[in-house]
C-alpha positions in Angstrom: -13.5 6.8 -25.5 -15.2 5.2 -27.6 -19.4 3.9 -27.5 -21.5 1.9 -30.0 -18.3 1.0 -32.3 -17.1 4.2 -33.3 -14.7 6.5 -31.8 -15.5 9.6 -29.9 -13.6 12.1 -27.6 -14.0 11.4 -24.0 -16.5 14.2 -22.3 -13.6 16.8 -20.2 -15.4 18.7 -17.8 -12.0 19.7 -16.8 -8.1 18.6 -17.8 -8.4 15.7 -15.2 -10.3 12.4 -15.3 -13.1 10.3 -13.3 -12.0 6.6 -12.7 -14.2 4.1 -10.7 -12.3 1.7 -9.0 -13.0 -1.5 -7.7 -13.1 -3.1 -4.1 -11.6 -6.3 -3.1 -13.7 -8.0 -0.6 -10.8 -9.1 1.8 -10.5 -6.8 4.5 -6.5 -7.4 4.4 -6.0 -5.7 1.3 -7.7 -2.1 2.7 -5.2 0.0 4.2 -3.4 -0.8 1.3 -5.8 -0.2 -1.4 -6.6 3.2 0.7 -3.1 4.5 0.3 -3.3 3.7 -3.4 -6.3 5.9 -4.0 -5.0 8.5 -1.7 -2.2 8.7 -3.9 -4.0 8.4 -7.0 -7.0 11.0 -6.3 -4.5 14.2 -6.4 -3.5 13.1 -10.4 -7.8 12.3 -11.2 -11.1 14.5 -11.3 -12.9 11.8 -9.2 -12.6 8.6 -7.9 -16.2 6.4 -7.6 -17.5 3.1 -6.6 -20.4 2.2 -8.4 -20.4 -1.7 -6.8 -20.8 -4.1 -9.8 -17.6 -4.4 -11.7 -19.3 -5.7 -14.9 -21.5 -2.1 -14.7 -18.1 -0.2 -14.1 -16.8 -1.3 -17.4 -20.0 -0.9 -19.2 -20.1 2.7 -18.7 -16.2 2.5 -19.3 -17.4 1.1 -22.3 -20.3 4.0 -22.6 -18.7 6.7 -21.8 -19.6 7.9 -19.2 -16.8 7.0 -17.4 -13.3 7.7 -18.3 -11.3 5.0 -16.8 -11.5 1.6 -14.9 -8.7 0.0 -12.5 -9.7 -2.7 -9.6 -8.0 -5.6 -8.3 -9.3 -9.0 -7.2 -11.5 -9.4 -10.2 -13.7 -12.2 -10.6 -13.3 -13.8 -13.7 -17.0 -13.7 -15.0 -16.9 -10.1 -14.5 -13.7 -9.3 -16.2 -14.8 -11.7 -19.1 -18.2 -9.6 -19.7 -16.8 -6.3 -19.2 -13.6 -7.0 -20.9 -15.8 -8.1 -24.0 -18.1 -4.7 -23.8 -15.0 -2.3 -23.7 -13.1 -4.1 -26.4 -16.1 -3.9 -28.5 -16.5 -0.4 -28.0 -12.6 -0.2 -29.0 -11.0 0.7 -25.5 -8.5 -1.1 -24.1 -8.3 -3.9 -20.9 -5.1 -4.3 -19.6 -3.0 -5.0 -16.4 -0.6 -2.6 -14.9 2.2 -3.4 -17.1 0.5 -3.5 -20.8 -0.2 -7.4 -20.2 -3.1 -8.9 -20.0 -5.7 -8.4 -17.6 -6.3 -10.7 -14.5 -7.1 -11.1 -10.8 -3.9 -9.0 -9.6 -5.1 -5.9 -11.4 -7.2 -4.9 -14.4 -7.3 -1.1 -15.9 -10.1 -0.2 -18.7 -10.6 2.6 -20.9 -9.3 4.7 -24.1 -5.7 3.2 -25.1 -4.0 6.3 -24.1 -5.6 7.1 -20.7 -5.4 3.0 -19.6 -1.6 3.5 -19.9 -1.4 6.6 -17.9 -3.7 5.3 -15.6 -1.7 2.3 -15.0 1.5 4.4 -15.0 -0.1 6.2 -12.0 -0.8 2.8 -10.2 2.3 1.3 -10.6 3.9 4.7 -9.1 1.4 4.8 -6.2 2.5 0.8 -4.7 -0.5 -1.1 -6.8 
């Protein structure tokens, strides 16, 4: 990952990952965002929900986390923290290398945003 414009190895307290994730606010979409992180949690280090997307991608951005993935977006919050991560040269991207949007966005180093999104895809996101 990368912080304050150069490039820097991601901080591994062990050969798996933390990812935050994100939380739609429709109460339809749990049970299914639940089996998603209960198929995703064996392949990370951690899972958290910090509860402000545009922090989430900030620390993305910082470091201090290693990856991002929510769905359901808003668009000022994905525009912010999109900006913040690019600048910090990590990627934003949906779950199939395109662009980010409101039906998924993943955030982090190039490399670990498209396993990340690999892992998504295969656990039904």
């Amino acid at each position: 990952m990368t912080g304050s414009g150069s490039a820097r190895a991601p901080r591994r307290r062990s050969a798996r990952r933390s990812s935050a994730r994100g939380s739609a606010t429709r109460s339809t979409s749990a049970p299914r965002e639940a089996a998603v992180v209960a198929r995703v949690l064996p392949q990370v280090r951690d899972i958290r929900r910090i509860g402000s997307a545009a922090i989430d991608l900030c620390l993305v951005a910082d470091g201090r986390l290693d990856a991002y993935y929510e769905s359901g977006l808003n668009p000022w919050d994905m525009a912010a923290g999109s900006l913040v991560v690019a600048e910090a040269g990590g990627a934003v991207q949906g779950l199939d290398a395109g662009p980010a949007s409101r039906a998924m966005t993943v955030a982090g180093p190039a490399a670990l945003v498209d396993e990340l999104a690999a892992a998504l895809r295969r656990a039904g996101a």
